[in-house]
C-alpha positions as CSV (number, residue, x, y, z in Angstrom):
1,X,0.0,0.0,0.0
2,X,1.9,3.4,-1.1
3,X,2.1,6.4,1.8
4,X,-0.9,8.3,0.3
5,X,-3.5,5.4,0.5
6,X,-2.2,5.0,4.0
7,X,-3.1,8.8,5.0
8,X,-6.4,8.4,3.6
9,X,-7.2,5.2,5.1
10,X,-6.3,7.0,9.2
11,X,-8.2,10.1,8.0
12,X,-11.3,10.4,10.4
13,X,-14.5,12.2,9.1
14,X,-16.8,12.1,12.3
15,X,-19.9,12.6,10.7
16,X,-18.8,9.7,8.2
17,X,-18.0,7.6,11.3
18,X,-21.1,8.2,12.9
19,X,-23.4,7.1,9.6
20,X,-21.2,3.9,9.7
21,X,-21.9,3.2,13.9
22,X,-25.7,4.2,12.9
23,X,-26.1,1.5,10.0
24,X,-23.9,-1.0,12.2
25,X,-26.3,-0.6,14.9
26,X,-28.8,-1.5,12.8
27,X,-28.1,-4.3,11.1
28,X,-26.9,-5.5,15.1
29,X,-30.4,-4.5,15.8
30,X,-32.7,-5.4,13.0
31,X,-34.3,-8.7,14.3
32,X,-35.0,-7.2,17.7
33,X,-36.7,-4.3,15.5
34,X,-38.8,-6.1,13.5
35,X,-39.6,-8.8,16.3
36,X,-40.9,-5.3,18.7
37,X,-43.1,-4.0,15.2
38,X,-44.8,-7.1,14.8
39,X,-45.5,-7.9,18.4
40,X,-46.5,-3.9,18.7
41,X,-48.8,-3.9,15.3
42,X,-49.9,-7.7,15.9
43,X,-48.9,-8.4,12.2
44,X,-46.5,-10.1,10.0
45,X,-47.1,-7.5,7.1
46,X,-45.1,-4.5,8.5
47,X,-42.1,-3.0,7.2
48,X,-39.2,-0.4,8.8
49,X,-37.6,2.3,6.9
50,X,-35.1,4.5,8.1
51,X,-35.7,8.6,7.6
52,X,-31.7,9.8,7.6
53,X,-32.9,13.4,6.3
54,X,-35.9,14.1,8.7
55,X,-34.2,16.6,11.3
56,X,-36.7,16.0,13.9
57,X,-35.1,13.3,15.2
58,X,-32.2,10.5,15.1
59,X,-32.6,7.4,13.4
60,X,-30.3,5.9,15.7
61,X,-29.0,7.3,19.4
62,X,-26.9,6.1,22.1
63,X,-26.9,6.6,25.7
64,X,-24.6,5.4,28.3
65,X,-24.9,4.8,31.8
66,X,-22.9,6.4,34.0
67,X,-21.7,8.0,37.8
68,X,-24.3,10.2,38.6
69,X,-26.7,9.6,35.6
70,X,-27.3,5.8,36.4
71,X,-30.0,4.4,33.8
72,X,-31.7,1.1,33.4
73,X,-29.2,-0.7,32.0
74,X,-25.2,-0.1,30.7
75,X,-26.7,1.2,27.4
76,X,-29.7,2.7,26.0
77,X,-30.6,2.6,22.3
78,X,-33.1,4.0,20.7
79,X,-33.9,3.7,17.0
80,X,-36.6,5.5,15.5
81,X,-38.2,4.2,12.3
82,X,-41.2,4.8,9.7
83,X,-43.8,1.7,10.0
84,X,-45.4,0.7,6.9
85,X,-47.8,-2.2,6.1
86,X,-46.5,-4.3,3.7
87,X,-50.4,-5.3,2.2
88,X,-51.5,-1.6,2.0
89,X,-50.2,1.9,1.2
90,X,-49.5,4.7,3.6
91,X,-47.5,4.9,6.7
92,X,-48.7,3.7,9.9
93,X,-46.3,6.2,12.0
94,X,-43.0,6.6,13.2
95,X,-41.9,4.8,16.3
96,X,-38.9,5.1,18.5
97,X,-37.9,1.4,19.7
98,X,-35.9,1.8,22.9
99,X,-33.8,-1.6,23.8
100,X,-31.5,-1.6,27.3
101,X,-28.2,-3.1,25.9
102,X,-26.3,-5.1,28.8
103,X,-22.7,-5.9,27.0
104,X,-21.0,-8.8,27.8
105,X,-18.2,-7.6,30.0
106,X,-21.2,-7.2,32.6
107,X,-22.6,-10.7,32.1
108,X,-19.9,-13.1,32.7
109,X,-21.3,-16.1,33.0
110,X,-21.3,-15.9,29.1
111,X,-17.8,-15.5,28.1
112,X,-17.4,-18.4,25.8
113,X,-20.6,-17.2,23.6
114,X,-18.8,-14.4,21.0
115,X,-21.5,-11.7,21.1
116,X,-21.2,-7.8,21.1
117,X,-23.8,-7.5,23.2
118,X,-25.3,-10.5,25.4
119,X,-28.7,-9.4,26.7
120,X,-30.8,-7.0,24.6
121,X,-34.2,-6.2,26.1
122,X,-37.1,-3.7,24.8
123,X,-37.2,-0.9,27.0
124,X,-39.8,1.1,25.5
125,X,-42.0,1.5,22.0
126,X,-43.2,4.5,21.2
127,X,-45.7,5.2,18.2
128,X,-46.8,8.2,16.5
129,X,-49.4,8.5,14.3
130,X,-48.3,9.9,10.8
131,X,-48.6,13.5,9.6
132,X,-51.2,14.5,8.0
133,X,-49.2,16.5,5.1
134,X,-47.2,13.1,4.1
């Protein structure tokens, strides 16, 4: 690899970075998604899409616990989505899916399982009902 491809490789653009952790997320998180829209919507037929340009809100956020500002578990994440039914047209609303993350380092007893995170648990679903002028 020649000295210039080197540079570019290190070169850090944090809002690049950040679009990379959202999607990783994500796809770490997407059967946990869908399993929360179909047990919240009772139906096999819905579908998630992600809004990156709606500046409302964050499609993906991250919280951590910590001295002081203690929360429910070592990490909160909360990814907010469109819902869509798959059998009909329109959208059914945006919801905020909030999961308490409890890494492995905290849960010993599973060392020899290779996960990033052990224990994922649905904190919270939140729906909204669409706007009107969409």
């Amino acid at each position: 690899m020649c000295e210039k491809q080197a540079e570019k490789q290190h070169e850090h653009d944090s809002k690049g970075m950040e679009q990379v952790m959202d999607h990783f997320i994500l796809d770490q998180f997407s059967d946990e998604m869908k399993q929360a829209v179909k047990d919240f919507y009772k139906k096999d037929s819905v579908m998630i899409q992600y809004n990156w340009w709606d500046k409302n809100y964050e499609v993906v956020e991250i919280e951590q616990s910590e001295k002081g500002r203690e929360l429910s578990h070592p990490y909160i994440i909360k990814c907010t989505v469109r819902t869509y039914d798959g059998n009909q047209s329109g959208q059914l609303g945006t919801d905020t899916i909030t999961f308490g993350v409890l890494p492995l380092q905290f849960n010993k007893e599973l060392d020899d399982i290779n996960l990033a995170a052990s224990k994922v648990e649905l904190v919270n679903y939140s729906h909204s009902e669409p706007s009107k002028g969409k």
